[in-house]
C-alpha positions in Angstrom: 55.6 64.6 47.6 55.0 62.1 50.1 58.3 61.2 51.8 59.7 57.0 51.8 62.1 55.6 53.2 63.4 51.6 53.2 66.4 50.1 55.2 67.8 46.6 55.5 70.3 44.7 57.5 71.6 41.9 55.3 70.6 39.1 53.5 71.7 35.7 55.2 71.3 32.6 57.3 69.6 34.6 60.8 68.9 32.3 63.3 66.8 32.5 65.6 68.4 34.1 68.3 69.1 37.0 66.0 65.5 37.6 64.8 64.7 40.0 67.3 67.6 42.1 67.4 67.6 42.3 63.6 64.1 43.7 63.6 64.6 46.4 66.3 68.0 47.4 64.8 66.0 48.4 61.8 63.4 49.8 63.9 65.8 52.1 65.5 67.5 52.9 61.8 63.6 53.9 60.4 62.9 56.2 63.2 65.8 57.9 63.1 65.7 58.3 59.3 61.8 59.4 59.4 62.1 61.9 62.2 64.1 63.8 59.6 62.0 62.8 56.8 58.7 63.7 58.9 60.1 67.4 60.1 60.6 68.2 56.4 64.5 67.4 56.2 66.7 65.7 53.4 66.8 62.2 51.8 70.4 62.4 52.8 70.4 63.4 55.9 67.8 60.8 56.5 69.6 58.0 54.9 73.3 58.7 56.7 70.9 58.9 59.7 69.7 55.5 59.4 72.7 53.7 58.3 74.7 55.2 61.2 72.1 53.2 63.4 73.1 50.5 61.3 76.9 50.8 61.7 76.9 51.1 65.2 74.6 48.0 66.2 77.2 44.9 66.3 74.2 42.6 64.9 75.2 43.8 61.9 78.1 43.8 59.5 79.0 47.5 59.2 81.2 49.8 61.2 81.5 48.4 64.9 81.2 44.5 64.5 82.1 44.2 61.5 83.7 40.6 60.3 87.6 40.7 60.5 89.8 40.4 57.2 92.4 37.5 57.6 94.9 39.6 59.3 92.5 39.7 62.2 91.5 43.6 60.9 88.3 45.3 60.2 88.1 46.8 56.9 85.1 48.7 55.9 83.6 50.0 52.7 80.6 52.6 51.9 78.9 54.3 49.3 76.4 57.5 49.0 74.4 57.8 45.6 72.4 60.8 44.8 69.4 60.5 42.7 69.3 63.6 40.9 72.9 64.1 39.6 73.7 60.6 39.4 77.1 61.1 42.0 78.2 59.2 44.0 80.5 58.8 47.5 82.0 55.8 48.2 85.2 55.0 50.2 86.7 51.5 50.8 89.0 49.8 53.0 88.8 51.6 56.2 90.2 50.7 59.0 90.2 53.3 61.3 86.6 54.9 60.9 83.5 54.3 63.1 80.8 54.9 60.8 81.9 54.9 57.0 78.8 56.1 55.6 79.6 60.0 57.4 82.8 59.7 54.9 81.0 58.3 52.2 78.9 61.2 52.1 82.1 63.4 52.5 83.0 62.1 49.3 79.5 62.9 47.3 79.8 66.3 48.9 83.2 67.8 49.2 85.7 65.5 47.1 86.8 66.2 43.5 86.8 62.2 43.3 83.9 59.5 43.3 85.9 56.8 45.6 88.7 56.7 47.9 90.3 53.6 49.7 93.0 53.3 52.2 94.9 55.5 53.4 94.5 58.4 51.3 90.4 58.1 52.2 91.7 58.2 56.1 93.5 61.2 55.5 90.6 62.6 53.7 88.4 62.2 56.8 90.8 63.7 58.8 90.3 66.6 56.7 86.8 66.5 56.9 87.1 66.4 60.8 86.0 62.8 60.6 87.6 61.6 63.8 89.9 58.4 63.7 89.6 55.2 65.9 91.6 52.2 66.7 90.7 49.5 64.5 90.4 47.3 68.1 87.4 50.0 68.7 85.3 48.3 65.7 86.0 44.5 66.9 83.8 42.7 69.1 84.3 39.9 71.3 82.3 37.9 69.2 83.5 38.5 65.9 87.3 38.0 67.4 86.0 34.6 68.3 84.2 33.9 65.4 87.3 34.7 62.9 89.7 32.4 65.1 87.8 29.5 64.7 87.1 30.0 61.0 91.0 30.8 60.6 91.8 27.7 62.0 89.4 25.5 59.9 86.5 25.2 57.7 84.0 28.2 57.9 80.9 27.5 59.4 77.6 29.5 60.3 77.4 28.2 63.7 80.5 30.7 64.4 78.9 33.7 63.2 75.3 33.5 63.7 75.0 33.0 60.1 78.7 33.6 57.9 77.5 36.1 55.3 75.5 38.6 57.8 74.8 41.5 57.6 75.6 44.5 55.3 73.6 47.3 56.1 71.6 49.9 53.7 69.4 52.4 53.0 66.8 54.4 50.6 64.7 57.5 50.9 62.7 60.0 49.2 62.1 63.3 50.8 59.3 65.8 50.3 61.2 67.2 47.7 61.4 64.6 45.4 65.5 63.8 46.2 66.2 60.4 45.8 69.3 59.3 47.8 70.5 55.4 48.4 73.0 54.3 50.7 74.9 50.8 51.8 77.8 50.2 54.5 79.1 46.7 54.9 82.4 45.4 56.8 82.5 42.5 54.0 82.9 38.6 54.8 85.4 37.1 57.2 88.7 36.2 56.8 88.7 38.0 53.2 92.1 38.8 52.0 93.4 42.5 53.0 92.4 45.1 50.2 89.4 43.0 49.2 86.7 45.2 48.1 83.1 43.9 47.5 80.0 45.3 45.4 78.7 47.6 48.3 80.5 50.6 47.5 80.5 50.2 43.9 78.4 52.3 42.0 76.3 49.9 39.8 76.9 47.0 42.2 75.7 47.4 45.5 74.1 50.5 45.0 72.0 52.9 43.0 70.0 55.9 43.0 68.7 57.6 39.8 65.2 59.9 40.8 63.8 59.2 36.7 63.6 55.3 38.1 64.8 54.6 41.9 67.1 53.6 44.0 68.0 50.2 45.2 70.5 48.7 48.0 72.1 45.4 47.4 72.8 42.4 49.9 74.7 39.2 49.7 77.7 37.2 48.5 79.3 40.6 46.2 81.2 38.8 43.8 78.4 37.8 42.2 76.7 40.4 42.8 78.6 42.3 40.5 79.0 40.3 38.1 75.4 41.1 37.1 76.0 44.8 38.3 72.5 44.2 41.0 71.7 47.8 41.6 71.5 49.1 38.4 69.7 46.2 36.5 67.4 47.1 39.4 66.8 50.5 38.4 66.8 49.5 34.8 64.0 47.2 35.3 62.0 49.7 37.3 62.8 52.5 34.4 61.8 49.5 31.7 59.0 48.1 33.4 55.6 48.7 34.4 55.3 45.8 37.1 55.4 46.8 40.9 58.4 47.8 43.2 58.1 44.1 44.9 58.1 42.4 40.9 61.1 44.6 40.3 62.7 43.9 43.5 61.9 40.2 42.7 63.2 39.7 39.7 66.6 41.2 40.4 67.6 38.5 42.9 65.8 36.0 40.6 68.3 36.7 37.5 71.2 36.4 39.9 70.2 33.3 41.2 70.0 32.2 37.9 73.2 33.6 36.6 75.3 33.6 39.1 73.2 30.7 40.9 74.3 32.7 44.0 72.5 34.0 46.9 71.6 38.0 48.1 68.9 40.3 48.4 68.1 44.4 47.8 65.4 46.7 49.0 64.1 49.7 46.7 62.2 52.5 46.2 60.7 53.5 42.6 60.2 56.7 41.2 57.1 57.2 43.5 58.5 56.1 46.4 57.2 52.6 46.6 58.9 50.2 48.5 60.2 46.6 47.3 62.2 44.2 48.8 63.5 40.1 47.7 66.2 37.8 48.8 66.8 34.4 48.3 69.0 33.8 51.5 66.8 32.0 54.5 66.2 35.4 56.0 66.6 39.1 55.2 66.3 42.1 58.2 64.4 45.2 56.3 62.0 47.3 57.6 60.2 50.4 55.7 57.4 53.1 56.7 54.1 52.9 55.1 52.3 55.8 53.7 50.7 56.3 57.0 53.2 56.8 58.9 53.7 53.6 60.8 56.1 51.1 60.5 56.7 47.3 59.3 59.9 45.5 59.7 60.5 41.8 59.0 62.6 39.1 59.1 
């Protein structure tokens, strides 16, 4: 089977500035996802690559550069979804690790448990030799600046180069037919301490089932899951006979008109075919076409 893989930076207001650094973050996330996929390796592999590309880019809302809680804190959250068993990894709250998605897949692979938060998902990464940091390793100058302004009043886009940026994400098919979706956010600024969004929910900010697809989700998360966004996705792609981009599509159209709130996903069907919609000004993705090469967009 051919292999696929998608990836996306966030749904929300990009300006300008950003456009360019959005679209060689995901550059840099597909290249390191495909040399695996390319040399024969796994959809997981592949995906944790990807997304720890994500993570560590501070243009993005994931691991380093993530947007601070009100305490002033990063708290991170991440899930791992396999395809053909239908498990999941997913960990929440994290203060203290530099790339969440490494113990999100912890969790698929080595935990009795689907999700861990807190403390006791630290003390599982510890086990898992999943170094700790300093929380003050995962804040940047910017987002420090950002939150004290927005703290102190009204939040406002021109402090963050767009407020809701930038949860990060991932799907890929290897040559084997595995089907694995991933998605790592830091959340939205100033959110209360212990808040946990739809991107490590199964269901809610992402999916992966290999009889349908997998999908990624994007945007403001508590409306996101109120319409559980990543699998109505797959549902519609298991339900329907339109293309990858109609499924994609019509996802963020019902929760527009549901929720009338804003977001976006990326996918891959059963075949691997790549979709992608948002209804926020701008959305970072990028995906490899069945040649080989690669398109990313803003």
């Amino acid at each position: 089977m051919k292999p696929a893989l998608i990836v996306h930076g966030g749904a929300w207001d990009i300006p300008d500035v950003a456009v360019s650094a959005c679209k060689s973050g995901c550059e840099r996330a597909l290249t390191a996802g495909w040399q695996i996929l390319e040399a024969g390796g796994s959809a997981l592999d592949a995906i944790e690559a990807a997304v720890v590309i994500l993570e560590d880019d501070p243009v993005f809302d994931a691991g380093y550069g993530s947007h601070l809680n009100l305490d002033g804190r990063v708290e991170c959250d991440a899930i791992v979804m396999d395809g053909s068993t239908l498990r999941a990894g997913s960990a929440a709250t994290l203060q203290h690790v530099r790339n969440p998605v490494r113990l999100a897949r912890k969790v698929l692979e080595n935990c009795p448990h689907m999700m861990l938060v807190g403390d006791g998902a630290e003390r599982f990464a510890q086990e898992q030799v999943i170094k700790l940091c300093a929380n003050e390793e995962l804040v940047t100058d910017a987002e420090r600046e950002a939150w004290s302004k927005c703290k102190m009043g009204k939040h406002a886009s021109v402090f963050h180069r767009g407020h809701e940026q930038g949860t990060v994400g991932a799907v890929a098919m290897d040559r084997n037919g595995q089907l694995f979706a991933a998605t790592s956010t830091g959340g939205t600024c100033c959110k209360l301490p212990g808040r946990v969004g739809d991107s490590p929910l199964i269901g809610c900010g992402c999916y992966a089932d290999h009889e349908a697809g997998g999908v990624s989700c994007t945007g403001y998360g508590e409306a996101i899951m109120k319409i559980v966004m990543a699998k109505t996705a797959t549902d519609f792609l298991r339900q329907s006979s339109e293309s990858a981009m109609s499924v994609a599509r019509a996802s963020v159209d019902l929760l527009a008109s549901r929720t009338h709130a804003t977001g976006g996903l990326i996918l891959l069907d059963r075949q691997g075919n790549p979709g992608w919609a948002f209804n926020t000004p701008r959305m970072s993705y990028g995906y490899v076409q069945s040649d080989g090469s690669t398109v990313t967009g803003v």
